[in-house]
Backbone as a chain_set.jsonl record, in Angstrom:
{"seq": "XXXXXXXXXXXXXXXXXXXXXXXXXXXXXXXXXXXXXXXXXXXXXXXXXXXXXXXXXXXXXXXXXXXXXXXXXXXXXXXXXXXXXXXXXXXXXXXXXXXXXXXXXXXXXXXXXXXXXXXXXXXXXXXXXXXXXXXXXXXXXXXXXXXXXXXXXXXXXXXXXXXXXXXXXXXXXXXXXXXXXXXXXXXXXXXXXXXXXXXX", "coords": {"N": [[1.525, -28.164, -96.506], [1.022, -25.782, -95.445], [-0.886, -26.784, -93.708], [0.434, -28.063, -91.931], [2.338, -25.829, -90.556], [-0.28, -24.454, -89.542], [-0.732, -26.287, -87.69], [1.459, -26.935, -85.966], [1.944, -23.913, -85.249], [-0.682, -24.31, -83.822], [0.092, -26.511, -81.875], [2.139, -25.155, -80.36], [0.919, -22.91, -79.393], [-0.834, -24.32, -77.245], [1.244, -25.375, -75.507], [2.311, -23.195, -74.836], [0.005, -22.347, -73.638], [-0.326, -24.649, -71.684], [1.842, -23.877, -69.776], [1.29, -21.514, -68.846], [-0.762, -22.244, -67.123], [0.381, -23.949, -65.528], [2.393, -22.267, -64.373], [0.818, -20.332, -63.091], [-0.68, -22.109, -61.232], [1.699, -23.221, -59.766], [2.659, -20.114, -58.601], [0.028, -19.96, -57.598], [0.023, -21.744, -55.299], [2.17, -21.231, -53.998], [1.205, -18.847, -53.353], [-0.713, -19.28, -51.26], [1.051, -20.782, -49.324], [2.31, -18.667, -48.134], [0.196, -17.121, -47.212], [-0.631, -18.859, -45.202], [1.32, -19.438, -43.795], [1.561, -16.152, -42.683], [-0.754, -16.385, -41.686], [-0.322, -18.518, -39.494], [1.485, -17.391, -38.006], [0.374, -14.77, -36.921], [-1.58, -15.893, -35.316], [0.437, -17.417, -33.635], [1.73, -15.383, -32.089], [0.381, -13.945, -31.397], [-0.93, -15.721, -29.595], [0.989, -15.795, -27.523], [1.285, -13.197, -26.606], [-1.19, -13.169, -25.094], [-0.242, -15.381, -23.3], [1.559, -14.002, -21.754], [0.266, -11.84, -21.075], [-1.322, -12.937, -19.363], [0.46, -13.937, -17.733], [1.596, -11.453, -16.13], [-0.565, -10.341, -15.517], [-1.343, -11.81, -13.193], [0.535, -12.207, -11.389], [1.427, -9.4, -11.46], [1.665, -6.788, -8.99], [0.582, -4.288, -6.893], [2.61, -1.809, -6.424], [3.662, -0.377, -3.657], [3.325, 2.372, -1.818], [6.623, 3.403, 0.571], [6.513, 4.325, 3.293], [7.635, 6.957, 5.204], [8.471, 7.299, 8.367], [8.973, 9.407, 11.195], [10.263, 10.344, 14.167], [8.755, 12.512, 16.244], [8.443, 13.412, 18.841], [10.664, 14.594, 20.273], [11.079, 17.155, 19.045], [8.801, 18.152, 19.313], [8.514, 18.781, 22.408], [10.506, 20.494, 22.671], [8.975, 22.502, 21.065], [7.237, 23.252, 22.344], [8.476, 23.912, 24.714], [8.794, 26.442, 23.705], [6.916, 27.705, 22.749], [3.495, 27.468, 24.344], [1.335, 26.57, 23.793], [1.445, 25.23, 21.651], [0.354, 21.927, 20.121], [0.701, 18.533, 20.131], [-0.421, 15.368, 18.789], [-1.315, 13.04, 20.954], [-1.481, 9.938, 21.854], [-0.722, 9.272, 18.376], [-3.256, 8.152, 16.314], [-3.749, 4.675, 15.849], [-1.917, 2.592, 13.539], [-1.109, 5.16, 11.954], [1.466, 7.072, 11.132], [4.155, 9.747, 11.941], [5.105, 12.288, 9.269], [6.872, 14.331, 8.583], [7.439, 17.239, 10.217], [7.908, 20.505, 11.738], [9.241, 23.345, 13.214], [8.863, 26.764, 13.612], [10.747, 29.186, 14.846], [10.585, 31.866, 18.113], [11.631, 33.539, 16.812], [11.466, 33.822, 14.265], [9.352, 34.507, 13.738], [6.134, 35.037, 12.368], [5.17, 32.738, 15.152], [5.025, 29.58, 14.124], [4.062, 25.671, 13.996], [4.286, 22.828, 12.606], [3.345, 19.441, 11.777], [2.911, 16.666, 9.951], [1.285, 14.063, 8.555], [0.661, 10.622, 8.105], [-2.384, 8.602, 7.163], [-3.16, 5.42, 8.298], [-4.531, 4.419, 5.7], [-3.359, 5.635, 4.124], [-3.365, 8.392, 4.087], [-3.061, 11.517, 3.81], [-2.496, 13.875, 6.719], [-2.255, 16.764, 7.991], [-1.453, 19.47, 11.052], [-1.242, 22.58, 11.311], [-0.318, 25.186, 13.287], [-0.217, 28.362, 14.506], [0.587, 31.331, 15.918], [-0.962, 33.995, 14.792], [-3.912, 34.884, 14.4], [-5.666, 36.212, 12.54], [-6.784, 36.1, 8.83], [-5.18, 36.092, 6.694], [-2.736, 33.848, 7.919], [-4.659, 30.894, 7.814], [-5.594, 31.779, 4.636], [-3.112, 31.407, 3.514], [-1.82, 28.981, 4.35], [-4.049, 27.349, 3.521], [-5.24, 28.496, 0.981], [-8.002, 29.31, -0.914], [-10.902, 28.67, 0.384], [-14.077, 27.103, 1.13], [-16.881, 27.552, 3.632], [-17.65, 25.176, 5.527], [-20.305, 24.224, 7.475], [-20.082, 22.682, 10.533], [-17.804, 20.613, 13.219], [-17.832, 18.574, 16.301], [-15.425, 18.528, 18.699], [-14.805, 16.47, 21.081], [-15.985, 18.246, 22.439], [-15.651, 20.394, 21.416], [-16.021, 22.995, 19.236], [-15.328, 23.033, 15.822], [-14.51, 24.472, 12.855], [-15.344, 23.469, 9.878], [-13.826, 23.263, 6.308], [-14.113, 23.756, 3.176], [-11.128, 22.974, 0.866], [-10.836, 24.677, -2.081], [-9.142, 25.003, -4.001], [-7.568, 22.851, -4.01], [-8.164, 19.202, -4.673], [-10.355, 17.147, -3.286], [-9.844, 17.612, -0.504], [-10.216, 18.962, 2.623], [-10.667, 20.922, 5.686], [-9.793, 21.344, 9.365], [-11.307, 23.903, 11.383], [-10.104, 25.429, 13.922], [-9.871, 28.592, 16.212], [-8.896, 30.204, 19.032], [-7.776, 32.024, 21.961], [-5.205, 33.581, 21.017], [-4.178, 32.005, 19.156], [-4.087, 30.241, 16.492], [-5.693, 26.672, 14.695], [-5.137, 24.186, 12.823], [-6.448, 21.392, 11.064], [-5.893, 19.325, 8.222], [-6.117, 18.068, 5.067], [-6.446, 14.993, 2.514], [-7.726, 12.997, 3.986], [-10.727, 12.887, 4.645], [-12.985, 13.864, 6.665], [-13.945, 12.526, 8.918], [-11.052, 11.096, 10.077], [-9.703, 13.403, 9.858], [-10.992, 14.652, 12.27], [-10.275, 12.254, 14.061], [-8.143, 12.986, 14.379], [-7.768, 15.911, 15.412], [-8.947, 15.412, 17.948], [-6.953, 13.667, 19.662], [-5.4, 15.514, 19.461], [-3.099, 16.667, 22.029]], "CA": [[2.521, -27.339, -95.826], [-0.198, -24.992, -94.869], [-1.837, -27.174, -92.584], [1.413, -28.076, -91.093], [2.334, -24.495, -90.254], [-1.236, -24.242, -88.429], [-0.357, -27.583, -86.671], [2.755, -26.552, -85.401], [1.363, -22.76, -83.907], [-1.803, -24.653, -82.181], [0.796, -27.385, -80.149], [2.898, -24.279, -79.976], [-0.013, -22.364, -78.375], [-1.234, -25.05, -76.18], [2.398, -25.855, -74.823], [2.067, -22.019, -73.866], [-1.477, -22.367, -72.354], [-0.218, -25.423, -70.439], [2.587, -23.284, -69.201], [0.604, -21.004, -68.081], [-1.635, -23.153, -66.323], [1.264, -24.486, -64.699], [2.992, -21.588, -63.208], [-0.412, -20.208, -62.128], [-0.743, -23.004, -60.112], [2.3, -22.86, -58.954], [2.57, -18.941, -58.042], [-0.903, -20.062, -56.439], [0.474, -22.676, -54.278], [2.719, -20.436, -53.06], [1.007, -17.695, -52.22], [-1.114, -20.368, -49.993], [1.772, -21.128, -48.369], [2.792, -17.296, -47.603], [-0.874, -16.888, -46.729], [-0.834, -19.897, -44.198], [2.354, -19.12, -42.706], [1.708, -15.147, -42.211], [-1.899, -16.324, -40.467], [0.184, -18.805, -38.356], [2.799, -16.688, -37.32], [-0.083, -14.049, -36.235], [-1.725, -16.884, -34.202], [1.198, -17.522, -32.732], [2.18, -14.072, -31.442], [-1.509, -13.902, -30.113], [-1.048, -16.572, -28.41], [2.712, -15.612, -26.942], [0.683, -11.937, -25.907], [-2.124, -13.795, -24.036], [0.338, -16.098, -22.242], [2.487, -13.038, -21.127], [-0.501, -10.887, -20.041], [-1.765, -13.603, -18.673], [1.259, -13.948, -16.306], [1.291, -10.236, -16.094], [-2.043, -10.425, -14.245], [-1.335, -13.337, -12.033], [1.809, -12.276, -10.914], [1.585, -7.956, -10.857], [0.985, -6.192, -7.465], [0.476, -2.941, -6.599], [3.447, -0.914, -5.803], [3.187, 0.515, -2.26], [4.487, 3.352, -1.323], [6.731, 3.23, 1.421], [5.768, 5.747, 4.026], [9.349, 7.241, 5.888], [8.179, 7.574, 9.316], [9.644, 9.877, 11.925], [10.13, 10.659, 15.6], [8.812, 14.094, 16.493], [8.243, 14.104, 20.106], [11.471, 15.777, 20.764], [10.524, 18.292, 18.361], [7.189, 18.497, 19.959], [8.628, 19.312, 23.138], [11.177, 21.56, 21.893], [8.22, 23.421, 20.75], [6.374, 23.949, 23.746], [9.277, 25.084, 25.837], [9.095, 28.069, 23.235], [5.21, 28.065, 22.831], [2.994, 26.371, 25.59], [0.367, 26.292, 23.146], [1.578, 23.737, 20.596], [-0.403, 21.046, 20.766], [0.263, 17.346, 19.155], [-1.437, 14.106, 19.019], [-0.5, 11.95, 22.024], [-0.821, 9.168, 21.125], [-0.89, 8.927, 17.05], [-3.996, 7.14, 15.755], [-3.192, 3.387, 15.329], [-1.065, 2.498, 12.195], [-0.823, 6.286, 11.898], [2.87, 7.641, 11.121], [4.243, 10.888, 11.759], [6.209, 12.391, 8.441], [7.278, 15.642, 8.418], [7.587, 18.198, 10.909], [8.533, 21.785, 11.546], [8.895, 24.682, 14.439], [9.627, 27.904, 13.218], [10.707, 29.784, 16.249], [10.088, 32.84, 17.819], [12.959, 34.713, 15.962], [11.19, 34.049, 12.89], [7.852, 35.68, 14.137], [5.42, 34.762, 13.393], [5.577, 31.482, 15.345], [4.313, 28.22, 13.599], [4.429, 24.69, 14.037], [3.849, 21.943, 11.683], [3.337, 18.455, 11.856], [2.68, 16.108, 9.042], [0.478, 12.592, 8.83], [-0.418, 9.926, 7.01], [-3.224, 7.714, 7.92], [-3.359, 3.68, 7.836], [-5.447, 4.232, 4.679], [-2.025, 6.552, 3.064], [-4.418, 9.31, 3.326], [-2.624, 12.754, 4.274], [-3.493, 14.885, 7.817], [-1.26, 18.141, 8.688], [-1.31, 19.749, 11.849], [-0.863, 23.982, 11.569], [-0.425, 25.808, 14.195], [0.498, 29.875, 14.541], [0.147, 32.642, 17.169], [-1.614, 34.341, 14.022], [-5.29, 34.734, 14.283], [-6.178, 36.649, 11.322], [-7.663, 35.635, 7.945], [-3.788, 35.741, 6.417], [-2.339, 32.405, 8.026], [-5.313, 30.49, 6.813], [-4.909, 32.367, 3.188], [-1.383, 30.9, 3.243], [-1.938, 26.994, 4.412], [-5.373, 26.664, 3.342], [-5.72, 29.026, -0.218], [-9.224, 29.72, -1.022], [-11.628, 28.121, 1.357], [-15.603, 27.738, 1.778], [-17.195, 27.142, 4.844], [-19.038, 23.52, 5.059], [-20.25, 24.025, 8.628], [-19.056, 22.544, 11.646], [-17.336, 19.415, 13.38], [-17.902, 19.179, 17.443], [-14.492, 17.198, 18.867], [-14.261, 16.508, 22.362], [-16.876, 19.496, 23.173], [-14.979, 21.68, 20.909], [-16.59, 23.515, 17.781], [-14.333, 22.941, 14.548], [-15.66, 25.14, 11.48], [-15.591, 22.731, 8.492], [-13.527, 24.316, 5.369], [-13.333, 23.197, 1.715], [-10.367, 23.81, -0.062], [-10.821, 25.167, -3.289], [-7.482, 24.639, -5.083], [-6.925, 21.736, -3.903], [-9.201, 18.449, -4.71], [-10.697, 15.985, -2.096], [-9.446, 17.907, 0.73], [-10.904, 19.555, 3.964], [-9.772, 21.42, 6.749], [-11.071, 22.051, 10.495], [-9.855, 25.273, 11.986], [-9.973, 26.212, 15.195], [-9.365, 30.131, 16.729], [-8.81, 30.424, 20.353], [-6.675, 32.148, 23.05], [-4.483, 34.078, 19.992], [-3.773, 31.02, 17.984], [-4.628, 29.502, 14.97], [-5.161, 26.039, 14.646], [-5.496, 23.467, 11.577], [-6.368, 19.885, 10.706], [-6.301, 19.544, 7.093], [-5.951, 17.052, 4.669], [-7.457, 14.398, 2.006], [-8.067, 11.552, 4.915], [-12.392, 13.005, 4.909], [-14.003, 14.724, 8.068], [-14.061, 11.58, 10.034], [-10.16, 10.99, 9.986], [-9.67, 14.846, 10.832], [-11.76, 14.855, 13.62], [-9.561, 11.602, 14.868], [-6.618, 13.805, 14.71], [-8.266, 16.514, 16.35], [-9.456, 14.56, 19.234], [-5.914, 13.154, 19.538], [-4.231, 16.566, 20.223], [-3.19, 17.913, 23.877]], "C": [[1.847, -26.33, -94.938], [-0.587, -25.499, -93.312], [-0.717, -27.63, -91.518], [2.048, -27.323, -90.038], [1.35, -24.56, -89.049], [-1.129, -25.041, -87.153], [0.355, -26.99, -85.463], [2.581, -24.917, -84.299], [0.307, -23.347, -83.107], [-1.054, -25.483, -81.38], [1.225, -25.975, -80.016], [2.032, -23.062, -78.728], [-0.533, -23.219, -77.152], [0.137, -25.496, -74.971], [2.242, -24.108, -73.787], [1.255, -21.823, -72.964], [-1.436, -23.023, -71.335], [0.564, -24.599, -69.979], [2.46, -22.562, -68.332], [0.11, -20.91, -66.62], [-0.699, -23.716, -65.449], [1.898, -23.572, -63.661], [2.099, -20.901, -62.422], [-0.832, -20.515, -61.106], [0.635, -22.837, -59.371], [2.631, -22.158, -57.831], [0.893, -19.246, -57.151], [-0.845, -20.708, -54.825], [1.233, -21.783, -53.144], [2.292, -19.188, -52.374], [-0.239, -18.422, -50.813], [-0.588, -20.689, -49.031], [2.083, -20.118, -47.731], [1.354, -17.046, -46.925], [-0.559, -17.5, -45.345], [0.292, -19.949, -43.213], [2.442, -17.717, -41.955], [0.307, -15.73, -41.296], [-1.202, -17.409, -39.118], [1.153, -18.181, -37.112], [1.672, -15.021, -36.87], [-0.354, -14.772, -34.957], [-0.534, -16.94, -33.09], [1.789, -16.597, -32.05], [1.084, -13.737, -30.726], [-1.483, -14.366, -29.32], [0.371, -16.074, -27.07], [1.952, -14.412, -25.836], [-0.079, -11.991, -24.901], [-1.415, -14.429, -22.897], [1.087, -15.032, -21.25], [1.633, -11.719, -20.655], [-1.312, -11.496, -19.171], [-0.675, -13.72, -17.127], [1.343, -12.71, -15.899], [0.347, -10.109, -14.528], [-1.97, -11.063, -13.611], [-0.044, -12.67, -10.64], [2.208, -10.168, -10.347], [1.119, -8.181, -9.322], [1.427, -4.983, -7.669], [1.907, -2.394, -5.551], [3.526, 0.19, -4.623], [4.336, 1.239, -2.197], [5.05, 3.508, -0.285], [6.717, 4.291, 2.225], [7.155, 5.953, 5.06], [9.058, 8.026, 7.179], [9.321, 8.452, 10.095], [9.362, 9.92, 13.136], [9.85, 12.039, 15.421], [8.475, 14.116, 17.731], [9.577, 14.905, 20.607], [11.273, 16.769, 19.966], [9.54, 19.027, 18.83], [7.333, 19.256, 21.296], [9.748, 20.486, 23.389], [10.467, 22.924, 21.504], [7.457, 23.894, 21.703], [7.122, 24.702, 24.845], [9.1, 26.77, 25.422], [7.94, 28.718, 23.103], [4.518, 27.45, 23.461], [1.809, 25.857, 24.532], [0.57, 25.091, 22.169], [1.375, 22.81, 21.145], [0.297, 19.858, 19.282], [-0.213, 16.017, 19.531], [-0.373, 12.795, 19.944], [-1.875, 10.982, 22.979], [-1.035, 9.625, 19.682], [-2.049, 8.015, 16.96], [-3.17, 5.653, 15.415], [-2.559, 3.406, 14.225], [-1.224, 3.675, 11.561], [0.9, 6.628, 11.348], [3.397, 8.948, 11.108], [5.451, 11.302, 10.613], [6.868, 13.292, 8.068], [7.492, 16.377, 9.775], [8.561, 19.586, 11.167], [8.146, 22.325, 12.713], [9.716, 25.862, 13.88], [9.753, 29.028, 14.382], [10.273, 30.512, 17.064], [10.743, 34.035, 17.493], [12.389, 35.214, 15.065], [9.941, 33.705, 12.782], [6.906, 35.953, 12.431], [5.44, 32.949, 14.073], [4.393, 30.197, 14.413], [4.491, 27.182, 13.909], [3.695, 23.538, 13.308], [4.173, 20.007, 11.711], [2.476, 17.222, 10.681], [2.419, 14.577, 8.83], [0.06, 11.764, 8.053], [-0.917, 8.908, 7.397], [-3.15, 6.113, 7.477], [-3.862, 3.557, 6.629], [-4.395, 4.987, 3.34], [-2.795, 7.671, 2.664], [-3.36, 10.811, 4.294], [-2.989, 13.523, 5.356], [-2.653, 15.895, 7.788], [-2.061, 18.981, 9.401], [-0.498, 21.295, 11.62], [-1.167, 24.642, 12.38], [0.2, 27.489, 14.203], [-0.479, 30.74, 15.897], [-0.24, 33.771, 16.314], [-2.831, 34.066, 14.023], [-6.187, 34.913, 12.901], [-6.319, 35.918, 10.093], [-6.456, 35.089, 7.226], [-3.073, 34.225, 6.446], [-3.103, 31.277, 7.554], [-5.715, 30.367, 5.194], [-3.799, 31.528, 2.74], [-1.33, 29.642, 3.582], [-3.084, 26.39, 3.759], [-5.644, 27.258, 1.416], [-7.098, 29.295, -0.112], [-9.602, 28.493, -0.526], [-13.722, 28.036, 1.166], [-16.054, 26.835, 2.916], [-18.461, 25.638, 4.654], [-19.158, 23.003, 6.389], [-19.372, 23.693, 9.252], [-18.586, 21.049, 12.71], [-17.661, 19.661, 15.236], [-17.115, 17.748, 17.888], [-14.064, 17.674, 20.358], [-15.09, 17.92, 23.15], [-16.413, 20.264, 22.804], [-15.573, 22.101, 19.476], [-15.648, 23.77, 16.772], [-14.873, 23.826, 13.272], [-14.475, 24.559, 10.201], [-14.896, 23.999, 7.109], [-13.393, 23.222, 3.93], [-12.564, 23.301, 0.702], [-10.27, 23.793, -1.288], [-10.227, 25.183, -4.34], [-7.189, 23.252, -4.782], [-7.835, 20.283, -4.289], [-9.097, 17.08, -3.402], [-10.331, 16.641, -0.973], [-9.916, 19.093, 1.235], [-10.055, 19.933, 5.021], [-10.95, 21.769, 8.253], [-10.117, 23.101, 10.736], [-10.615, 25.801, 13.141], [-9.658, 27.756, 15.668], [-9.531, 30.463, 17.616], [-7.802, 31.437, 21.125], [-5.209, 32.682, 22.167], [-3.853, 32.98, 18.984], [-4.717, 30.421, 17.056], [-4.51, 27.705, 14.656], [-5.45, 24.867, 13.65], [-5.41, 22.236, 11.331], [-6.814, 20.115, 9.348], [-5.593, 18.458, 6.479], [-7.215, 16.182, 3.367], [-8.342, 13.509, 2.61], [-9.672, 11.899, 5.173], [-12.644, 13.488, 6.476], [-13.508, 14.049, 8.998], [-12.46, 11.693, 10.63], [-9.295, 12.755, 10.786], [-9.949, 14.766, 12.191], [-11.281, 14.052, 14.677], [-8.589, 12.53, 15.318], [-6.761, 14.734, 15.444], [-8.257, 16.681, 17.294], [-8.284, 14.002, 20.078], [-4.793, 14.648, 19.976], [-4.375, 16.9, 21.427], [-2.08, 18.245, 23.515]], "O": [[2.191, -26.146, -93.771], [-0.594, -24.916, -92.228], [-0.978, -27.558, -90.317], [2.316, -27.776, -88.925], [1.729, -24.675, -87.884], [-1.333, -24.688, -85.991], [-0.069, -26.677, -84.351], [2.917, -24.77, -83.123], [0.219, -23.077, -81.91], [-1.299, -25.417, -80.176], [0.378, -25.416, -79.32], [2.427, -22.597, -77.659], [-0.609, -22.653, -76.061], [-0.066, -25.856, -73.811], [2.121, -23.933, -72.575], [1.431, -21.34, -71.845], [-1.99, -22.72, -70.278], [-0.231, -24.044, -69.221], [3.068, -22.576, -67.261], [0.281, -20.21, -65.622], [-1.211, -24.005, -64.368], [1.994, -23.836, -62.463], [2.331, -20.755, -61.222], [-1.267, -19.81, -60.195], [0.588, -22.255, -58.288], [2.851, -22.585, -56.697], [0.718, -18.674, -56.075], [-1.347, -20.392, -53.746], [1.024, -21.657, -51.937], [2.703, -18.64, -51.351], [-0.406, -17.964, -49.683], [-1.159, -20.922, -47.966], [2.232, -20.359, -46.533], [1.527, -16.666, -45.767], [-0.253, -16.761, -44.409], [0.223, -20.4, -42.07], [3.082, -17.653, -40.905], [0.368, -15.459, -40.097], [-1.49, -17.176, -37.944], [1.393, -18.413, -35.927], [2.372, -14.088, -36.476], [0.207, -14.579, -33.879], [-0.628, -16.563, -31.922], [2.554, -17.062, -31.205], [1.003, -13.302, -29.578], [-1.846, -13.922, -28.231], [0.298, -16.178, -25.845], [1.963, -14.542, -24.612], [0.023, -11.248, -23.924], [-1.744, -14.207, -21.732], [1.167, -15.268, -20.045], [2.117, -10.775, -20.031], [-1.962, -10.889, -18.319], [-0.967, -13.619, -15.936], [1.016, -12.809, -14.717], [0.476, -9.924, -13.318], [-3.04, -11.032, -13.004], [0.023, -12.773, -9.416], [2.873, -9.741, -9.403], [0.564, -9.091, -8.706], [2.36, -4.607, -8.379], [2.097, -2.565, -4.347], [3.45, 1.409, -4.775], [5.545, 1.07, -2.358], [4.18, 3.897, 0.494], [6.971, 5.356, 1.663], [7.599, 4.959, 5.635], [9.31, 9.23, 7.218], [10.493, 8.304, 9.748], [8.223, 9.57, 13.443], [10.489, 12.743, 14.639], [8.004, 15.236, 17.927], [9.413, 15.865, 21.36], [11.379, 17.722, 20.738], [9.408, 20.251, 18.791], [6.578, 20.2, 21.527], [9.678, 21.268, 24.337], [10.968, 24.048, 21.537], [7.081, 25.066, 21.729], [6.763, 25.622, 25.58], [9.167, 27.799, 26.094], [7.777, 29.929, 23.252], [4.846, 26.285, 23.239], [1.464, 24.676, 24.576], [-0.207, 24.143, 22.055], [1.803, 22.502, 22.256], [0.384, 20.096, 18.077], [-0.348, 15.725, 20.719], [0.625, 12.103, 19.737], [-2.634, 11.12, 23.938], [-1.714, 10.65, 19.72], [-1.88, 6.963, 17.577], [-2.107, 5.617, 14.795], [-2.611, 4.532, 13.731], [-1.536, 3.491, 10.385], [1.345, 5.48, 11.336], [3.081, 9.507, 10.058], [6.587, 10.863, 10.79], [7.578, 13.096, 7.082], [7.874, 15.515, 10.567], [9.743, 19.654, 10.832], [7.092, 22.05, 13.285], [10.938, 25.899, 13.736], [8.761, 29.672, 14.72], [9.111, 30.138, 17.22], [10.489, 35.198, 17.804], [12.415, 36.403, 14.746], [9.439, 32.879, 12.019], [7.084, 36.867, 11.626], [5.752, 32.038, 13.307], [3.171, 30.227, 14.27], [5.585, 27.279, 14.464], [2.485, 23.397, 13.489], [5.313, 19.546, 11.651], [1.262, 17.106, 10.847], [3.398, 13.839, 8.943], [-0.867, 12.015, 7.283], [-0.2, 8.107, 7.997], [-3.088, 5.774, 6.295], [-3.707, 2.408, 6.218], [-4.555, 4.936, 2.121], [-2.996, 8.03, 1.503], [-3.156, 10.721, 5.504], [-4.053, 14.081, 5.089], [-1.885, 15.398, 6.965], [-3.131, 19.375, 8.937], [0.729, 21.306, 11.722], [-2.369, 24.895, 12.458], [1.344, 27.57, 13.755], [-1.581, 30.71, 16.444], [0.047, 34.829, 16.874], [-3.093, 32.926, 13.639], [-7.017, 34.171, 12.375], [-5.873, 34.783, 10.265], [-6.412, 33.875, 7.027], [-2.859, 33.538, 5.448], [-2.455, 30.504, 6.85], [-6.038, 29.339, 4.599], [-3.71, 31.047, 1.611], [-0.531, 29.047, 2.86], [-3.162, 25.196, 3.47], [-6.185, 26.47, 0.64], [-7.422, 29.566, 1.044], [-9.014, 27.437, -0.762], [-14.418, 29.049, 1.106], [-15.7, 25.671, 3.105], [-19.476, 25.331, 4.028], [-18.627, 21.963, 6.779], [-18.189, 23.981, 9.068], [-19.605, 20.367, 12.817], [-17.739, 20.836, 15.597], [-17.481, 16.581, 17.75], [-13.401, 18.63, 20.761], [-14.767, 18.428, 24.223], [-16.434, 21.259, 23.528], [-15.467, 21.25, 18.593], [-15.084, 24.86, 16.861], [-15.985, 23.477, 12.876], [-13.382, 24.959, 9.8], [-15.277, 25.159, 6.952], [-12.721, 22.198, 3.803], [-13.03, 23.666, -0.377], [-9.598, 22.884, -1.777], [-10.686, 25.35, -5.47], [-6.45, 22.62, -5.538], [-8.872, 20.733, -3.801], [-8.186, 16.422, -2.898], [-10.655, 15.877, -0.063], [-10.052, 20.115, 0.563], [-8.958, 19.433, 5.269], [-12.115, 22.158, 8.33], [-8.917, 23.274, 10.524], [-11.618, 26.514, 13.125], [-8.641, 28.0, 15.019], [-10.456, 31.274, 17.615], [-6.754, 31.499, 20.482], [-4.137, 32.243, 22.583], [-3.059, 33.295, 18.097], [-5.935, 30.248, 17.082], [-3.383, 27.289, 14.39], [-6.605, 24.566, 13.952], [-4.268, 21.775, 11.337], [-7.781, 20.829, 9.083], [-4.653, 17.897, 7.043], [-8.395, 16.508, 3.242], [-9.43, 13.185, 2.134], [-10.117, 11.137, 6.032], [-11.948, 12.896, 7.301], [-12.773, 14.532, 9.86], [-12.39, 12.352, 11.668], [-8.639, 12.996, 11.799], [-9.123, 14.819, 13.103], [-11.439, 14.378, 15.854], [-8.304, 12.775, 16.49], [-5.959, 14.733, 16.378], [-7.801, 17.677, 17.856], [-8.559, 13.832, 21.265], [-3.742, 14.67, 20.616], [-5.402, 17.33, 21.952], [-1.43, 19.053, 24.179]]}, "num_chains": 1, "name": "protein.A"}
């Protein structure tokens, strides 16, 4: 009876051990399969990311900015009836555009005139002009300044400025005959000195 007893707990234990052994495997199987489906389903989002930055890159372009040209020669001559001195660029540099402009009269003393540029390259010029000589009107278009010599346009001596607040950008300035007069901008020396050259 004894040995019967013992019988009966060792199948009874081994039915458990296989059991074991069985769902082990099982719960192994499956986490094989959860394994093998979370590494496919990365793969495959890798791949989805590649294909779609791949078209990305094939297919971007650079967003140009469109540049909103204006007429200012009636402005221009508008301004000279009231000041003989205002000077602007006639002609415009090639694929040049003029984009701004201003005449502040002589009501509203002191006189100025402003003309605003951007070069084939989308590089910035402006054109200041005043019947202001002094250190002031420069102060007020230009901010802090240092001198970085001098430009010679058309037989005319330009004194070279670097503006200080501002980055990448230069100014020539002229001081003649009670006016004040300013090429300034990011467009580099060279580009100035077109514009310059370019005013009567």
């Amino acid at each position: 009876m004894g040995t019967t007893g013992q019988d009966e707990a060792a199948a009874r234990e081994k039915a458990r051990a296989r059991a074991e052994a069985i769902a082990y495997r099982e719960q192994n199987s499956k986490d094989r399969a959860k394994a093998r489906t979370l590494t496919n389903m990365v793969w495959a989002l890798l791949a989805c990311f590649i294909v779609v930055a791949f078209l990305m890159i094939v297919t971007w372009r650079p967003k140009e900015e469109k540049v909103r040209a204006i007429e200012y020669s009636a402005q221009l001559e508008d301004a000279r009836k009231a000041a003989s001195w205002v000077r602007g660029p006639e002609p415009l540099p090639a694929g040049w555009a003029a984009t701004s402009v201003q005449f502040r009269t002589p009501e509203q003393s002191p006189i100025t005139w402003h003309l605003g540029v951007v070069t084939n390259e989308k590089k910035y010029v402006g054109l200041e002009q005043s019947n202001v000589t002094g250190a002031k009107f420069q102060s007020d278009e230009l901010g802090r300044t240092s001198d970085d010599g001098t430009s010679s346009v058309a037989g005319v001596t330009w004194q070279r400025k670097v503006l200080l607040d501002r980055k990448d950008e230069q100014a020539l300035v002229l001081i003649g005959s009670g006016v004040t007069t300013i090429v300034t901008g990011n467009a580099g020396y060279p580009a100035l000195e077109t514009f310059a050259a370019s005013l009567r």
